[in-house]
N, C-alpha and C positions, 0 to 999 in steps of 0.2 A: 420562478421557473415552474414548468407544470409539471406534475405526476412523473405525467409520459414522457416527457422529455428524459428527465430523471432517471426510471426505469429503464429504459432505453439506453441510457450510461450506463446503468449498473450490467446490463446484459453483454454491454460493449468490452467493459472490463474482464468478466467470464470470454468470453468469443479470443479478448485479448491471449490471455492466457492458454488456452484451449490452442490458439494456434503457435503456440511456443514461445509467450515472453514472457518473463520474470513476472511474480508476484508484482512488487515494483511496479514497474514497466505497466504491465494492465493497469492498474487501478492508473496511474500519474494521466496515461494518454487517451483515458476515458475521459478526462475533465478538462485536460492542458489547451483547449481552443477555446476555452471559456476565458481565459487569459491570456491569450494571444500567441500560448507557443504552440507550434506544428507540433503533430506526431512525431515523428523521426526526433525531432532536437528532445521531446517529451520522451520519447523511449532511449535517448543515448546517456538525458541525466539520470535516467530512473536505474539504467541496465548492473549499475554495480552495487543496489540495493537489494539483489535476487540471494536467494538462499541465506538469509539471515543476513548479511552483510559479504557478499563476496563469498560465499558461501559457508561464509563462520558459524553458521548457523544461532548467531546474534538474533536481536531485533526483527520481527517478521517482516516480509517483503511488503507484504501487504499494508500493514503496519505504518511502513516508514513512507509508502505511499500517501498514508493519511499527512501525516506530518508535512511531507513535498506539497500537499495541496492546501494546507490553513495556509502553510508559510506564502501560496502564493497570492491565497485570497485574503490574507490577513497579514502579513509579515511588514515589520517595521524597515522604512528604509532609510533611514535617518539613525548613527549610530548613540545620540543622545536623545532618543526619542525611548525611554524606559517605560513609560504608560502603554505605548503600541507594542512593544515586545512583550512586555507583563497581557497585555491581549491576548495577542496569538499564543504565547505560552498556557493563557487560561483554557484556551477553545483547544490547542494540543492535547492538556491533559485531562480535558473533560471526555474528548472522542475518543481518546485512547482507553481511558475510561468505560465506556462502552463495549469497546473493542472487548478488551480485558472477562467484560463481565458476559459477554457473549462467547468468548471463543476457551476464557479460562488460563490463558496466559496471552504473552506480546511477543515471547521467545520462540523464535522458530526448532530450536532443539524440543522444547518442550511439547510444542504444537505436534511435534513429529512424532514424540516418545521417543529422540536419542537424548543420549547422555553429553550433549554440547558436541565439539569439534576439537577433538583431541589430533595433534600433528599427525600421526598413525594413520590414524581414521581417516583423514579429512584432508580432501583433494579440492584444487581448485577446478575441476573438469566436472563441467555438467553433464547430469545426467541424460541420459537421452529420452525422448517422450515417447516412451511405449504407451502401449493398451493399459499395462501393466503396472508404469509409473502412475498413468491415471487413474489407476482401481485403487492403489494401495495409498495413497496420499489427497490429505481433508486440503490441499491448497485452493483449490476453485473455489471451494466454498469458503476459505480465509479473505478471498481475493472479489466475492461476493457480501462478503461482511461487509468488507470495508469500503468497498464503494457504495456500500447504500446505507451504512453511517455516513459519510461524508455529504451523499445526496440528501439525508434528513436531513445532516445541519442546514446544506444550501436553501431546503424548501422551510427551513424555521428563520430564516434570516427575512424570507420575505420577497 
């Protein structure tokens, strides 16, 4: 796949988000025709990977995006097939890996500066997207990390 192409996903991913989908959601449906799912079915498995997990503020959106896309381009389908799972578990933890080492953690609590999702705190109603949610939160550029680690791997595969 070329550069451009690539870049061109990774921008689509940002634009994704920019117009109100999940961390998630962006990165999955930047890539998901590369594998034959539509948008729409790409943004409805990704949708309750937003805000950490459902908003647990778990595992980043973005994050688990990467994960949603080795498994598609790499995932074992055969449940005695251990060498293909040990695969894609390798190429998960090496991206993540990146991830990690680029962004400093894989926790959306931590990405954010809270202190996790304490029941009190922590609602399952999204935020709204102001001006304002956009100034004050690094997710576009979580959401641009990870789609263009994802894009390296694809242009290192060849």
């Amino acid at each position: 796949m070329r550069t451009e192409e690539l870049d061109a996903r990774v921008e689509r991913a940002v634009d994704n988000f920019m117009a109100g989908y999940g961390c998630c959601q962006s990165v999955v449906a930047a890539f998901a025709d590369l594998y034959g799912l539509d948008d729409v079915m790409a943004k409805r498995i990704a949708a309750g990977f937003g805000g950490g997990v459902g908003r647990l503020r778990m595992m980043c959106g973005a994050v688990s995006g990467i994960v949603m896309l080795v498994g598609l381009d790499c995932g074992q389908t055969e449940g005695s097939d251990r060498v293909g799972k040990s695969a894609c578990y390798k190429v998960v933890q090496e991206l993540l890996a990146k991830s990690q080492q680029e962004n400093g953690s894989l926790i959306c609590a931590e990405i954010l500066g809270l202190n996790g999702c304490e029941k009190a705190k922590c609602t399952y109603e999204a935020s709204p997207r102001t001006a304002e949610y956009y100034k004050t939160r690094p997710c576009a550029a979580k959401v641009e990390s990870a789609a263009r680690i994802f894009a390296e791997y694809l242009k290192g595969r060849g």
